[in-house]
C-alpha positions in Angstrom: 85.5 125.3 105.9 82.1 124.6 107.2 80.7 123.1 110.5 79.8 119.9 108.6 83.4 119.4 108.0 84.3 120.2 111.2 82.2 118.0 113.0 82.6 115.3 110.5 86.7 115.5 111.3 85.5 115.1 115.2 84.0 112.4 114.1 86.2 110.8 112.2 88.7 111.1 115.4 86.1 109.7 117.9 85.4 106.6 115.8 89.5 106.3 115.2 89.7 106.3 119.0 86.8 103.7 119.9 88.3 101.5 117.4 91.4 101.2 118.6 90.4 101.3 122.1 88.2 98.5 120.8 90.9 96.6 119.4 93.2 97.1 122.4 90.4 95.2 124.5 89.1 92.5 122.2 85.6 94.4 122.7 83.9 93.7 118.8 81.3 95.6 119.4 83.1 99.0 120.5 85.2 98.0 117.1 82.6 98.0 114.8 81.1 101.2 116.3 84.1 102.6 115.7 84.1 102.2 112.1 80.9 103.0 111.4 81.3 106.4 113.3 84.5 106.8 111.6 82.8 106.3 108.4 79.9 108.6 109.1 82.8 111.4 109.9 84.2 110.9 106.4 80.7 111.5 104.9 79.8 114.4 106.9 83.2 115.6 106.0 82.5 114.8 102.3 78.9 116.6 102.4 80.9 120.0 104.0 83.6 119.7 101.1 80.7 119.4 98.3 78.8 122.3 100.0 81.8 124.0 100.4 82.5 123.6 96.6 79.3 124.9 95.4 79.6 128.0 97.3 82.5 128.9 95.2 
């Protein structure tokens, strides 16, 4: 477990959160950026799980 995994999990959680805050207020815009944070998590995470890998 690196720190790009780590922070891409954080990520991943603080996009979940906008989104759904986003959704709970109509707000498109805080919806949208929620996805594409949450998105950006999941490829940091994937980037820490490849580097991770080649370590090994």
């Amino acid at each position: 477990m690196n720190k790009d995994r780590i922070a891409g999990a954080a990520k991943q959680a603080v996009g979940a959160t906008k989104e759904a805050v986003g959704n709970a207020v109509g707000d498109a815009k805080l919806t949208a950026d929620g996805k594409a944070e949450k998105l950006a998590g999941k490829v940091q995470n994937a980037v820490g799980g490849l580097k991770d890998a080649l370590k090994k």
